[in-house]
Each structure stands twice: as C-alpha cells, then as structure tokens.
C-alpha positions in Angstrom: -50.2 -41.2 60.7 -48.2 -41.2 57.5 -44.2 -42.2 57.7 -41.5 -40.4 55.8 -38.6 -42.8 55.2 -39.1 -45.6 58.1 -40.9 -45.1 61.8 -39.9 -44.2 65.2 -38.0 -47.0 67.3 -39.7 -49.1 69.2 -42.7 -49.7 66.9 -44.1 -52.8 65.4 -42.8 -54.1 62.2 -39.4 -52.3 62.5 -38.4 -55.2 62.8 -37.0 -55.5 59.6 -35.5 -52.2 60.0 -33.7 -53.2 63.0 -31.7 -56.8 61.4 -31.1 -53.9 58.4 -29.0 -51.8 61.2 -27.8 -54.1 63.0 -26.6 -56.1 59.4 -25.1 -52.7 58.9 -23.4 -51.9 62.1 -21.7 -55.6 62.1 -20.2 -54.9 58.1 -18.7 -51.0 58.8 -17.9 -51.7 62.2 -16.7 -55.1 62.9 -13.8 -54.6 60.7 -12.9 -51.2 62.2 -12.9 -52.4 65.7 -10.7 -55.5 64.8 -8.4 -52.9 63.0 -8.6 -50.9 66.4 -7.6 -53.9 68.0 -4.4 -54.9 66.1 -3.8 -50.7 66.8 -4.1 -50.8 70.3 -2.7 -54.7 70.6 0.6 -52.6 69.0 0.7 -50.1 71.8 0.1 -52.6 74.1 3.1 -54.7 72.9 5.3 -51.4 73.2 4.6 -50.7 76.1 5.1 -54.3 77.6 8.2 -54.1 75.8 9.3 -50.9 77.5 8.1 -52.5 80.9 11.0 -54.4 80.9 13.0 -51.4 81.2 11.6 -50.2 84.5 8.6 -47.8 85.5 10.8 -45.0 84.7 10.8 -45.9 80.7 6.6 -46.6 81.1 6.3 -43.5 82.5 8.6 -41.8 79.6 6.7 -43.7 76.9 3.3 -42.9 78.3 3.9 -39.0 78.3 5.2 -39.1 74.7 2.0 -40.7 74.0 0.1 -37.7 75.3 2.0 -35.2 72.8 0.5 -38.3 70.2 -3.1 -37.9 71.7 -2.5 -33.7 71.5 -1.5 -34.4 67.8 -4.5 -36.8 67.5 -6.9 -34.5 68.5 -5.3 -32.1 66.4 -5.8 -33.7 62.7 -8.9 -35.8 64.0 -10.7 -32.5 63.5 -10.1 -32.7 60.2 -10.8 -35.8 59.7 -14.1 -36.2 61.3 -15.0 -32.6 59.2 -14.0 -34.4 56.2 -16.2 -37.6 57.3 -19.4 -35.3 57.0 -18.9 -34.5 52.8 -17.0 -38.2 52.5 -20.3 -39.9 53.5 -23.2 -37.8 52.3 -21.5 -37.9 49.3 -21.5 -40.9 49.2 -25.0 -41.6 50.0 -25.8 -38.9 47.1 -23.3 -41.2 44.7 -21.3 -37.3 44.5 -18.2 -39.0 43.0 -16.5 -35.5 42.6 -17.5 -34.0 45.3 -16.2 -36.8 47.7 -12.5 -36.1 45.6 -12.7 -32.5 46.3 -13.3 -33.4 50.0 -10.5 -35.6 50.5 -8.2 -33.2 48.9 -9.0 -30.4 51.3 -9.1 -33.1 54.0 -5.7 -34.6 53.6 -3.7 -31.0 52.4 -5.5 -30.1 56.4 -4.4 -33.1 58.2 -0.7 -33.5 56.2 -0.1 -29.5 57.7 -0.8 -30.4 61.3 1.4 -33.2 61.3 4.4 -31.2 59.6 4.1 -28.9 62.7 4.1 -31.6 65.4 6.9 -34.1 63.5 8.8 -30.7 63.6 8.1 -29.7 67.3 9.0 -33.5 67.9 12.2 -33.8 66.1 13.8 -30.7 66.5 12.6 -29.4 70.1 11.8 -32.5 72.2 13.0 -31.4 75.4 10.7 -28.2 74.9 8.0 -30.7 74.5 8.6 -32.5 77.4 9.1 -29.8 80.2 5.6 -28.5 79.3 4.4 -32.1 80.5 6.2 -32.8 83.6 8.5 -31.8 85.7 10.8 -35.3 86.2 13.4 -35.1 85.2 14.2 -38.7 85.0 11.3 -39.6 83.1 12.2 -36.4 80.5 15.6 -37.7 80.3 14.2 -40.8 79.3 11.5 -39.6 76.6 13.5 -37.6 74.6 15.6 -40.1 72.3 12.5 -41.8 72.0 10.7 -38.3 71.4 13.0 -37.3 68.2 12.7 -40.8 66.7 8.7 -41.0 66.9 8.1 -37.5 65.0 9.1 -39.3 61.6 6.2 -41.0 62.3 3.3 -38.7 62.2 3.3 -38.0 58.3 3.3 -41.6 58.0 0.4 -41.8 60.6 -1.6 -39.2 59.4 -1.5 -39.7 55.6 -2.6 -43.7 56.5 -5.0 -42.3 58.7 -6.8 -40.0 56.0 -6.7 -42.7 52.9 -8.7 -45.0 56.1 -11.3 -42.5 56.9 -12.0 -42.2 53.0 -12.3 -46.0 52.5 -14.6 -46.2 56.0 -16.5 -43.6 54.8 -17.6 -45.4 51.3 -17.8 -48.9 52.9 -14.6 -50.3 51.4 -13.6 -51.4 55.4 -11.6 -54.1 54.7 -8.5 -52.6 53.2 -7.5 -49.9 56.5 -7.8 -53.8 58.0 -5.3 -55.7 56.0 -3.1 -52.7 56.0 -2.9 -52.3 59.9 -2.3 -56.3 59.7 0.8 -55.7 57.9 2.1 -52.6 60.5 1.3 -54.6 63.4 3.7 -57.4 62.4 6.4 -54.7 61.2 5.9 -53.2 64.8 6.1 -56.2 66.6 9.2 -57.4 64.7 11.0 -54.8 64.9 10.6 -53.8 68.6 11.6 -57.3 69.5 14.6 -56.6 67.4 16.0 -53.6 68.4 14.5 -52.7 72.0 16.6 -56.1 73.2 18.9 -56.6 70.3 18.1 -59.8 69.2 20.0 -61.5 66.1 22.7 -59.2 65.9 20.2 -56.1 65.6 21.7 -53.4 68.2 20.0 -53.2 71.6 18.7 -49.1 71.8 16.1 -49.7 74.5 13.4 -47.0 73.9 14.5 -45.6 70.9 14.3 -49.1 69.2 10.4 -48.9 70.0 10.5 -45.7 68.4 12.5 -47.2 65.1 9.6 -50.0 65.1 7.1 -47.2 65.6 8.1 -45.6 62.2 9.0 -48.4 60.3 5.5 -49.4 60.9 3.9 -46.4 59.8 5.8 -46.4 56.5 4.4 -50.0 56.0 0.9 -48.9 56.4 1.3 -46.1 54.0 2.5 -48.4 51.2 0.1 -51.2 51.6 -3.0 -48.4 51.2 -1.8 -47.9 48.4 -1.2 -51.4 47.1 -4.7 -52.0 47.6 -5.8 -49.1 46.0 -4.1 -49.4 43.1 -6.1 -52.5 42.4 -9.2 -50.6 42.6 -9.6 -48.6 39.4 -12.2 -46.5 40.4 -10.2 -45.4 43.9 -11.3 -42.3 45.2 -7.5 -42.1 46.9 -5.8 -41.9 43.2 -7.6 -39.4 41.4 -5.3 -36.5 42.6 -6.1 -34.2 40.0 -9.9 -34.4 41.4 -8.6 -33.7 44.6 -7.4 -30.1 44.0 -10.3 -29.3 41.7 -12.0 -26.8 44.4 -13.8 -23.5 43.9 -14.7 -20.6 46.3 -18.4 -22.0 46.7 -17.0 -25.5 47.9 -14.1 -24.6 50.0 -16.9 -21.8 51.8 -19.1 -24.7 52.5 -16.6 -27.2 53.7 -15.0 -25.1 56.0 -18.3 -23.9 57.2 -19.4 -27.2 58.3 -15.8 -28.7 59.1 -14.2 -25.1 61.1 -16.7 -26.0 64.3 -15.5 -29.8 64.7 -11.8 -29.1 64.1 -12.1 -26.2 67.1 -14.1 -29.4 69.0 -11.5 -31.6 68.3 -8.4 -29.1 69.0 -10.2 -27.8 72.2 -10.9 -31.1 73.6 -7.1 -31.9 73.1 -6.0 -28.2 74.3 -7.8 -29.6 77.6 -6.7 -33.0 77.7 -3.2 -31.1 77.3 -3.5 -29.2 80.0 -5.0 -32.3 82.3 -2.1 -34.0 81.2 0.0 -31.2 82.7 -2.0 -31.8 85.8 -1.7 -35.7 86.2 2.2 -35.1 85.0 2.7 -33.4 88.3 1.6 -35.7 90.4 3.8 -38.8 91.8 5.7 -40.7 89.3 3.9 -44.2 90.0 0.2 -41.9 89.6 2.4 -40.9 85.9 3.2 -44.1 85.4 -0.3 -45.9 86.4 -1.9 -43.4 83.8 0.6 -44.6 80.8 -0.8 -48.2 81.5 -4.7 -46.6 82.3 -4.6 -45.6 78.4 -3.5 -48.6 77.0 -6.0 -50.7 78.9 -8.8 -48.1 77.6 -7.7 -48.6 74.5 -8.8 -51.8 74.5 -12.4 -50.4 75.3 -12.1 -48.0 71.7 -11.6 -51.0 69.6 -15.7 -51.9 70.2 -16.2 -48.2 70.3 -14.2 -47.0 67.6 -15.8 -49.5 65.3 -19.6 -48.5 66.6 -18.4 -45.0 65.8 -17.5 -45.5 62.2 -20.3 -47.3 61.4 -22.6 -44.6 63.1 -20.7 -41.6 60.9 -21.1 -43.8 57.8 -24.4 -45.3 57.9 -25.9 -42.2 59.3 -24.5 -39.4 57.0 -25.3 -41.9 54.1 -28.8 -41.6 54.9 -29.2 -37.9 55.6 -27.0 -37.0 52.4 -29.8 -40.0 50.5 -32.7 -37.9 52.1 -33.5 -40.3 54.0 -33.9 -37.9 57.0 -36.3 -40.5 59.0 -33.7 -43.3 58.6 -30.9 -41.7 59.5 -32.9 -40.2 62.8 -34.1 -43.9 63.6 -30.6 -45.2 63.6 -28.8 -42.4 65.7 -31.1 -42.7 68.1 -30.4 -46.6 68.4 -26.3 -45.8 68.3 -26.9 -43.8 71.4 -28.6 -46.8 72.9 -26.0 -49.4 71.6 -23.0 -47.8 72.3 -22.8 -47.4 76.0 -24.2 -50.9 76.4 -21.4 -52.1 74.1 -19.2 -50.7 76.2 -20.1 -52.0 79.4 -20.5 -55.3 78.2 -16.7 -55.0 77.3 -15.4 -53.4 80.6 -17.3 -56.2 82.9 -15.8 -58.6 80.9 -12.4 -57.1 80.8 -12.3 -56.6 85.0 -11.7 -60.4 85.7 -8.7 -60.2 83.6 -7.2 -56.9 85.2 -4.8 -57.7 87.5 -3.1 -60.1 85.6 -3.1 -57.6 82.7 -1.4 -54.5 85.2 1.1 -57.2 85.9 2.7 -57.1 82.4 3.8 -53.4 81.9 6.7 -54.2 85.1 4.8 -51.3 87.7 5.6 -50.6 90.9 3.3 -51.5 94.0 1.9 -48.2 94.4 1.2 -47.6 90.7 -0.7 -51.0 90.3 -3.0 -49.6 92.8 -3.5 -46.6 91.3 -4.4 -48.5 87.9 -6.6 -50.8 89.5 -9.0 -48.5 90.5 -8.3 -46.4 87.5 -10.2 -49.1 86.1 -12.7 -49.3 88.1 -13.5 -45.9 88.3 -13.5 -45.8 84.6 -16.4 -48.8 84.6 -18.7 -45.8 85.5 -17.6 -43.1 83.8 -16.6 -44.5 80.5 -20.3 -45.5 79.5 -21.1 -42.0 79.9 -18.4 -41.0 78.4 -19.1 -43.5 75.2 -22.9 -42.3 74.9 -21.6 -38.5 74.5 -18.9 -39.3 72.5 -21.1 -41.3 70.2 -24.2 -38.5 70.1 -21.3 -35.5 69.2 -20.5 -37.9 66.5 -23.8 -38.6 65.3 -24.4 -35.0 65.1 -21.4 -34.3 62.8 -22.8 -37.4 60.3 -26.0 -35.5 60.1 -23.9 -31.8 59.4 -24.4 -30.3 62.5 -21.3 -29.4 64.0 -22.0 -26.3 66.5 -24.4 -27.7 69.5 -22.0 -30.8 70.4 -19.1 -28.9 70.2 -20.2 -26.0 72.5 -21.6 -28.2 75.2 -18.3 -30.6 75.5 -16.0 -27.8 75.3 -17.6 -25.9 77.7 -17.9 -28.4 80.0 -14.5 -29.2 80.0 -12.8 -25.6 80.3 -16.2 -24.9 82.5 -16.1 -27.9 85.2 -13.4 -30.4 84.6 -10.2 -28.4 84.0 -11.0 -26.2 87.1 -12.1 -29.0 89.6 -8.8 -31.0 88.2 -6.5 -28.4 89.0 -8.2 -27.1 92.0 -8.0 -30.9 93.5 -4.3 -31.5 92.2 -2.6 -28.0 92.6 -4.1 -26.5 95.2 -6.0 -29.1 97.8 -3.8 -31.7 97.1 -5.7 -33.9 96.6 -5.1 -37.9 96.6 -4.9 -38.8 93.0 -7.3 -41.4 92.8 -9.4 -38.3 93.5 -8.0 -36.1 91.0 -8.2 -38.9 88.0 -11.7 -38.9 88.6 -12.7 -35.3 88.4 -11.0 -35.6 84.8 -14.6 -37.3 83.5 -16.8 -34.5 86.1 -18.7 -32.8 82.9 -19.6 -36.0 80.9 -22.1 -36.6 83.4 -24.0 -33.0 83.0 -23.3 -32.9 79.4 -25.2 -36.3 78.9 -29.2 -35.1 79.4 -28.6 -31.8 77.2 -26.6 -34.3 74.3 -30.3 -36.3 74.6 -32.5 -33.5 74.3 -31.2 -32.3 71.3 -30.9 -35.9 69.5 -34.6 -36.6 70.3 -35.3 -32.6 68.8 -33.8 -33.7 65.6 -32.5 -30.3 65.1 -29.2 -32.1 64.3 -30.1 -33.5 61.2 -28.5 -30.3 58.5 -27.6 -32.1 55.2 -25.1 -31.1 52.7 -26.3 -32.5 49.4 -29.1 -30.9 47.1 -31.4 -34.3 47.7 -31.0 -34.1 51.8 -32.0 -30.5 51.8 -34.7 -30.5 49.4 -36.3 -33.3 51.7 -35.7 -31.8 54.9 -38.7 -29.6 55.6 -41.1 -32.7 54.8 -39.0 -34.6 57.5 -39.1 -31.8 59.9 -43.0 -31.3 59.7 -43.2 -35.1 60.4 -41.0 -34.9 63.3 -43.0 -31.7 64.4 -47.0 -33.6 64.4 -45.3 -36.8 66.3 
C-alpha cells in the first residue's frame, strides 16, 4: 500500500523515523524541561524559605499560589490558542502570519493579567475569603497577596515572548532568561525574608519582593536576547497589529474553544481549591507542599509538551499530515512513561524532601500519601493532558475540550464536594476524587487520536493535502 508522508508506528524501517523524533523531542524539549526545572526549583526555594516561618505561612503561600494557578489557567488559554498559528506557521515559513499571531496573542494574555494584578493588589482580602475560611492563614497571605500582583504583567509578558521562541525552535533563549530570574529570586528571598546584610527582615512579603524582582529580570533579558536576533519575530511590533477581519475570524475560531478549555479547567480547579481550603489546616498546608513536589513532575512533562505542540503543528501546517499523526501517537506513548519513570524515581527521596518545607506531623502524612496516590493518577493524568495538547497542535480545539471539561464539572467537582462537604469524608479520600474523571476521559482521548479526526490545519498547504491524507488513513 502506498504511504503519504511516513508510515504507521511500529513498522519496519521507521526506524529512521523514530532517531528523527526522538532527535527532535530531546532539542525542543530538553531545554524547556530544564527551564521548568529552574521554575519550579524557584517555588521550591520559596516555599522552603517560608517553611521556616511555620505551617501557617506554607499554608498562606500555597493558597496565594492557587489564585497564580486560576490566573495561569486564565492566559494559558491564550497561549496554547496562539501555539496552534505560532507553529503551523512556522512549519509553512508564514513569517507574517506568525507576527499577526503573536500580536493578538500577547494584547489577549497582557488583558487577563491587568484584571488579576488588579484583583490582587487592590482587593486581596476579597481574594482570599473566597479560598478559605482561616483566618490565620488569610491574615497571613495578604501582604504577601498585594506584593505578588506586580508580578503577573511581568509573568505573563515573559511568558508570551517564551511560547513564541518555543514555538519556532529558538529554545534556548526562555532558558538563559529563567537562569537569570532564578538567581534574582533566590538572592533576593534570602535577603529580605531573613534580613540578611542589612536588607530588612519582611518575612513573607520579602518572598513576594523577590517574586517580582524576578519577573522584571526575565522580561529584560528576553529582550536582550532578542535584540541580537535581527530577524526576531518578538520586535517587529508594527507586524503584530497588522490584522484584518478574515484573520482575527479565523484565530479566534480556532483559539475561543482552548481558552474556554483552559478557563473552565481553572474555574474547576478554583472551585476544588475552595473544597480542599475547607478542610483542616495541615490537609491546606500538605496540599501547598503536594504542588510543589508535582511540579517537579511538569519539568519532564512540560518539556515533552512543548516539543509535542511544536514538532507536531510544524508538520500538519508543512502538510505533512502522516508525520505529524505518527508522532502524536508516539507522544501519547512517551509521555506517561516519562512520567512514571520520574515519580518512581522521585519516591525514595520523599520523605526527606517533605521534611524541608517545616510541616506538622499530621500534614506530612497527608503529603506522603498525596504522593503516592498521585504515582497512579498522574500518568493518566500526563497521557490526557498530552493527547488535548496534541489535538490543539494539529487545530482541533472542540473534542478535547468538551470531554475534560465535562468530566470535571460532570464527575470530579460533584464527587469532591459531595465527599468533603457533605459525607465528610477523610481527606486522603477527598484529594483523590480530585483526579476521578482522568481515568474515563483516557479511552474516549485514544479513540479519537487513532480516528485522526484531529488533524484540522490552518495553512493553505496543510488543507490542500488533507483529503489525500484522510483517504489514506481511511483504506488502513
């Protein structure tokens, strides 16, 4: 049987094929992960920092971090709808039409964080009671709170110039830029949470100083960098405004589903946050620490992610349809074994780990089986993730979106609130209703990768070669 652009996986002589991807998935993704490390290795630091204040501060710091996840899920939207045009265009070499993209991408992202750094400045204590009902621990977050909304500008605009330079393989720069923020952060916090050399001693809302400070650093040295690449995408700003009706139509069309993905998912990791938030304070406090230690599990997954998004979408927007189907279906393959690979390896160092962020007895137990409940569910968890993501590289952006949101507002959010509100549930028990729909959603996510179906391109060569590709797919 004839092949359109490559072969199935699994047969003989893909071999080639297969040192090609996994080449590929080392270049894009190594340096994303080891920028996800420095990341998380920064939220690490502040929270060990803020250990040393008591569990009270952990738990203060952790729940701020949720209003960061809610704003994270907020512009990520945008950001992965931007990733779709960023890296077909690329593929297509659509110079233009990636400058258009970013534009529309970064005026998006800039007007989420202006609501949340204004929420977070000017109305923390609103914030706060939505998330618990301590008030200790709300007493404690809101210095902290005020200080930290400077930061999301700063966050977001790094975080759109990053997806940009991901997206059209220049990896390295994001890196050497979250270098330079991790040592800002580092510094500082060590500075001003304990008041070292003279520097005053403000506890918290020294973290939150660092936090910023940090952010601002990241921001300029994007730029450094960029302004020794003539050709940077990031400084043709008169490009990125030139949009007409047509382009804006098609944009939002295949971006509007993955931001409602992206803001629904945090809408119900808001509300489970609400849930977990009335539980004890060590179960509060063991959750803080819970997403920290996870993080560490993102860094391999983040990176596999990007290089999915970009190595993907760069094929479909090429038209090569056959390519780009071979290698999503390996991602979906890679990434959950990636990820438990990780976890085992990080288990034998998890005790010792829980005993730097200064928890009580009672909240190391929770986060100790946290962990191990999460060994199960997170490789679930990593295969949908990394299939809804594979979808919005190849420009479909409805199917994944409907089946994760309806699982969570269908079977998660219910079950969560039934077992903490109502039955009472211990929390153990509640924690691990919070990952209940990943295990439905994961045989419908299969079915429709294997269908192809997913595979909706944005650029004139990617269409005109889809219904060859299809008809392929069809006879095998």
């Amino acid at each position: 049987m004839r092949q359109i652009n490559g072969s199935f996986p699994g047969r003989r002589g893909d071999s080639l094929n297969r040192r090609d991807f996994y080449t590929s998935v080392i270049a894009i993704g190594l340096p994303v992960a080891v920028q996800n490390l420095l990341t998380t290795s920064a939220g690490m630091v502040d929270t060990i920092m803020i250990g040393t204040l008591g569990e009270q501060s952990v738990a203060a710091a952790g729940i701020c971090v949720q209003f960061s996840m809610l704003l994270f899920a907020a512009w990520f939207g945008f950001c992965n709808g931007g990733t779709i045009f960023f890296a077909q265009y690329w593929g297509a070499g659509d110079e233009k039409g990636i400058c258009r993209a970013y534009g529309i991408t970064f005026s998006c992202m800039m007007a989420v964080a202006l609501v949340f750094s204004g929420f977070a400045i000017f109305a923390p204590e609103f914030v706060l009671a939505i998330y618990t009902d301590k008030e200790a621990i709300r007493a404690a977050a809101v210095p902290y709170l005020r200080i930290v909304g400077w930061s999301f500008p700063l966050q977001i605009w790094a975080a759109a110039i990053s997806s940009l330079l991901r997206s059209i393989e220049k990896v390295k720069i994001p890196l050497f830029a979250s270098i330079a923020s991790l040592v800002t952060n580092f510094i500082l916090n060590w500075l001003l949470i304990f008041g070292h050399f003279g520097f005053p001693k403000m506890g918290m809302a020294g973290a939150a100083v660092g936090t910023v400070c940090a952010g601002a650093v990241n921001v300029l040295v994007l730029y450094m960098f960029c302004f020794r690449d003539k050709h940077s995408f990031v400084l043709r700003i008169r490009d990125h405004f030139r949009w007409n009706r047509a382009f804006v139509r098609e944009y939002f069309s295949r971006s509007f589903f993955v931001v409602c993905n992206e803001a629904l998912y945090g809408t119900g990791q808001f509300i489970i946050n609400i849930i977990i938030g009335r539980q004890s304070e060590a179960g509060i406090a063991a959750m803080a620490v819970f997403r920290v230690l996870e993080g560490l599990l993102f860094v391999f997954f983040g990176g596999l992610a990007n290089a999915s998004a970009v190595m993907v979408g760069k094929k479909i927007g090429a038209g090569r349809h056959r390519e780009g189907y071979d290698e999503g279906r390996r991602f979906t393959l890679l990434c959950p074994a990636v990820t438990l690979v990780i976890w085992l390896l990080l288990l034998p160092f998890t005790k010792p780990l829980l005993g730097l962020f200064g928890l009580g007895s009672q909240a190391l137990h929770y986060a100790f089986f946290m962990i191990l409940i999460y060994t199960v569910t997170g490789n679930v968890r990593s295969r949908n993730y990394i299939t809804n993501n594979i979808f919005r590289a190849g420009g479909e952006s409805i199917f994944g979106t409907a089946v994760e949101i309806s699982g969570l507002f269908l079977l998660s959010i219910p079950l969560t609130a039934l077992a903490g509100f109502i039955l009472r549930w211990p929390f153990l028990a509640v924690f691990s209703l919070t990952y209940f729909d990943e295990f439905i959603r994961i045989g419908i996510l299969h079915w429709y990768m294997k269908s192809g179906r997913w595979i909706k391109p944005v650029t004139p060569e990617g269409i005109r070669r889809l219904p060859a590709f299809r008809a392929e797919l069809e006879k095998h």
